[in-house]
N, C-alpha and C positions, 0 to 999 in steps of 0.2 A: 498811405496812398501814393504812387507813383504818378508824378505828371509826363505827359507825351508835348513833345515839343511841337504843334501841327505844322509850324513853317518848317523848320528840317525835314520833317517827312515830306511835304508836299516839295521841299528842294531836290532830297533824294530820290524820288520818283519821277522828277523831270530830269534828274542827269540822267537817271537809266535810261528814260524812254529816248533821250539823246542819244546815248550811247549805242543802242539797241535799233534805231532805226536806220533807215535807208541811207545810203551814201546822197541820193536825191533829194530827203528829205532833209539832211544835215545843212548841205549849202545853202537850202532853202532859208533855211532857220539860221545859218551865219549870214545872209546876205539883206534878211531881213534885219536881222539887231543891229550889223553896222550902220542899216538904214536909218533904222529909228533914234538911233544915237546920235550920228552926224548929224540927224535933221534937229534934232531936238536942243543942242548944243548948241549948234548955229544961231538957231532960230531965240534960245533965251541970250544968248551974247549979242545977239543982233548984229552978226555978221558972216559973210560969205557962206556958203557949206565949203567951198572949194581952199578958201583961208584954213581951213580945221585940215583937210588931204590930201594938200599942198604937195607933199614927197610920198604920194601912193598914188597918183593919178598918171598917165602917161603924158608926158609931154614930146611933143612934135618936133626938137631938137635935140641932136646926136649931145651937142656939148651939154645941155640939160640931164642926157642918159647918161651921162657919164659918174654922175654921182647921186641918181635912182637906178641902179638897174633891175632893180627889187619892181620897180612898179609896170614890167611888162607882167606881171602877175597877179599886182596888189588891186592894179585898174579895176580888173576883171570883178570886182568884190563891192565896186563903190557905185549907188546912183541917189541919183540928186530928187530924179522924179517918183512920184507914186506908179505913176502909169508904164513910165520905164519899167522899173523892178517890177511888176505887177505879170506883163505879159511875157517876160523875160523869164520867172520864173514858175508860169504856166506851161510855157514851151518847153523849159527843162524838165516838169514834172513829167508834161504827157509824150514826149521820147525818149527821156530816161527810163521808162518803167519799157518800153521795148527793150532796151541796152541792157537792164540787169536782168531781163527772160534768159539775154543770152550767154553774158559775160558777170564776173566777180566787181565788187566795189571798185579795187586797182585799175582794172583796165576802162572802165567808168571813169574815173578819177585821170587818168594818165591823158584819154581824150578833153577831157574838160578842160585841166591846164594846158595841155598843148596846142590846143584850139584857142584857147587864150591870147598866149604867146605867140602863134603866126598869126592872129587877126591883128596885136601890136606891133608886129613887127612889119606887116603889110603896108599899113597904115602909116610908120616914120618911116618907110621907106618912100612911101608915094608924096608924103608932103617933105620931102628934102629934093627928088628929081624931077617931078612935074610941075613943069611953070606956070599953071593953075595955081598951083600952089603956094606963091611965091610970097604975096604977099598975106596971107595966112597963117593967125597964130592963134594956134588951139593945141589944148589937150583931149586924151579919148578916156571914157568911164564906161562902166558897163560890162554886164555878162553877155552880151549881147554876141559876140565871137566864138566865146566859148559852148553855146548854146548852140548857135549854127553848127559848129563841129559836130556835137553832138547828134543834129538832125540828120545832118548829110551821112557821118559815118552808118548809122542803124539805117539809113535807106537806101544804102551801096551796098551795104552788108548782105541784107535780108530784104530787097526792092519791094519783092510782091504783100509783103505784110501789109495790114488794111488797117485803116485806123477808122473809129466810126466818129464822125462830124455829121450830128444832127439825127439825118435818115437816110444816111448815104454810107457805104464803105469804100474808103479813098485808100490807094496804094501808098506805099511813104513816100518812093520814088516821087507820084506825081504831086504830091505836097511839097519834098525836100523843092522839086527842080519851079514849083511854081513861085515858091517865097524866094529862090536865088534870081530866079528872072525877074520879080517884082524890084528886089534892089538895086540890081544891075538897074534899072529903067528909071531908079528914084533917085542913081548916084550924082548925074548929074544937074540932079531939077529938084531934089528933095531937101537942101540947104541941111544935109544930115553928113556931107561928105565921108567926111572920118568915120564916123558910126557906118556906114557901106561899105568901107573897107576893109574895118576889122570880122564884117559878116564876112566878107570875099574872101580873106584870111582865113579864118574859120572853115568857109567851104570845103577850099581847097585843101586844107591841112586833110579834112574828116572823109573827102571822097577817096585823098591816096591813102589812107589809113585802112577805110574799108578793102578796098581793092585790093591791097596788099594783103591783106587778113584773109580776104578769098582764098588768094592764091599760096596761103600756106606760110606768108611772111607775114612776123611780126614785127613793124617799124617803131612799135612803141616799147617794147621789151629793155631797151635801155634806160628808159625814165624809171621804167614800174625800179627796176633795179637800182636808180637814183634814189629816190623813193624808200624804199628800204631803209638803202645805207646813211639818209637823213635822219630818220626815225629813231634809227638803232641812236644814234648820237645822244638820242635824250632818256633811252634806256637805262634804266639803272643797272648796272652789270654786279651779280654776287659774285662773290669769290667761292667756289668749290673748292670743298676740300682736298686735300692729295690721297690718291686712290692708286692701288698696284694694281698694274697692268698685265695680264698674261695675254701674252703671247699664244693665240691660235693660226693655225692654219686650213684657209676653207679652199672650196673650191670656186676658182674664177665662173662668172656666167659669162656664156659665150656670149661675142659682141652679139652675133648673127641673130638667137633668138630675141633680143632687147631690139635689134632695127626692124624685127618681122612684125615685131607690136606694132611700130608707133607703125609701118606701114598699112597694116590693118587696120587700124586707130581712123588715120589720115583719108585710105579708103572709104569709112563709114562714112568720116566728116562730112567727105565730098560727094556722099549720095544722099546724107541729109540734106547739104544746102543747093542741091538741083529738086532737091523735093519741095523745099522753102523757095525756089528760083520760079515753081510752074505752079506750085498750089497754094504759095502762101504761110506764115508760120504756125497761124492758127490748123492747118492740115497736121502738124504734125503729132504723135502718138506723146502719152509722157514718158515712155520709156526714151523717145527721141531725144524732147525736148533736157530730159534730163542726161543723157550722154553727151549731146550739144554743150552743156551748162557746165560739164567736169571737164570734156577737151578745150572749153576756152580759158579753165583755170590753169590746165598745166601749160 
């Protein structure tokens, strides 16, 4: 008689469903475990959660950055509170799943961190030159930037798309722009400073993102290519055999027909997203949405 190991299997079947789920889903489930781990550590050592992520937290001075520069990134990953991470990554869940209607994990993934990284770097920049600030000393935690990036880019992108709260269908547009005005107005009254800054960071990184992505630039195209070339690092690389090479001769494709595509291509884009600009994304057909879905991968 063979025995079945049930915890292996039941380990095995959770790495799949890890590995197989959503980019959304993932950081949900990484930003939960760090939660639960920091908190739980802390709490049987009986001390600080911030003692235990001491050099993952951002802190509010340059000579402190000088030897984390890792944690305009690591920040973005750590919260202390329940309710923090709770609503944090509720808001990534329900505009993330706009984001991947339209675009690949990568380009998902490329705003998340970069939204990150301008909400920290907003943030030490504003507590080194304003004299508000002066006598202020704090660190910044939280997805809370990267999150905003998120909101703002898919409501710059695709404004008219509706999202349903409750019994009502709200534009994203007039969600993204009511939560940036709500912070703006709590920045100086809501003793959250820093946490306001890295959303303003955030904002702004994901509206020029969009905007650009509109108009046919992509500002993020150098990370997604960072990205990679990280990746690849921890590839295992085989060695191929040596193989003879012959020598063919084909014929070149002219440039002309390969720039008629993508102009084509480019044309459709941009009567899809004036079709998305007047009726919304839910108007559009799946033939659409799926031509949408492959021009935002290439």
């Amino acid at each position: 008689m063979t025995k079945h190991d049930g915890t292996n299997m039941n380990t095995s079947n959770l790495s799949y469903q890890f590995k197989t789920s959503s980019v959304t889903i993932k950081l949900i489930i990484i930003n939960l475990v760090i939660f639960l781990v920091v908190n739980l550590v802390a709490f049987f050592m009986q001390i600080p959660p911030v003692n235990l992520v001491k050099w993952f937290v951002l802190p509010d001075a340059f000579s402190d950055l000088i030897t984390q520069p890792w944690a305009f990134i690591t920040y973005a990953f750590i919260h202390f509170s329940f309710w923090h991470l709770l609503f944090n990554m509720l808001w990534l869940h329900w505009f993330g799943t706009f984001v991947l209607n339209l675009f690949d994990g990568k380009r998902f993934l490329t705003v998340y961190l970069l939204g990150a990284l301008f909400g920290g770097l907003l943030y030490v920049v504003s507590y080194n030159i304003f004299p508000v600030f002066e006598t202020s000393k704090s660190y910044l935690i939280g997805a809370s930037g990267a999150v905003t990036a998120i909101m703002v880019f898919i409501a710059t992108y695709a404004p008219n798309t509706e999202m349903r709260i409750f019994k009502w269908n709200i534009k994203l547009w007039k969600i993204a722009l009511f939560l940036v005005l709500l912070d703006l107005i709590r920045l100086p009254t809501g003793g959250n400073a820093g946490g306001m800054l890295a959303h303003m960071g955030g904002a702004i990184f994901g509206y020029v993102y969009g905007s650009q992505l509109v108009k046919g630039n992509d500002i993020g195209k150098w990370f997604e290519n960072f990205m990679d070339w990280f990746l690849n690092l921890f590839k295992t690389r085989k060695q191929k055999p040596f193989k003879k090479v012959h020598r063919t001769t084909t014929k070149a494709t002219p440039r002309s027909s390969a720039t008629t595509d993508k102009t084509t291509t480019q044309k459709k884009v941009d009567a899809i997203l004036d079709k998305i600009g007047k009726s919304g994304y839910e108007s559009l057909t799946k033939a659409e949405k799926d031509f949408l879905f492959k021009a935002g991968k290439d």
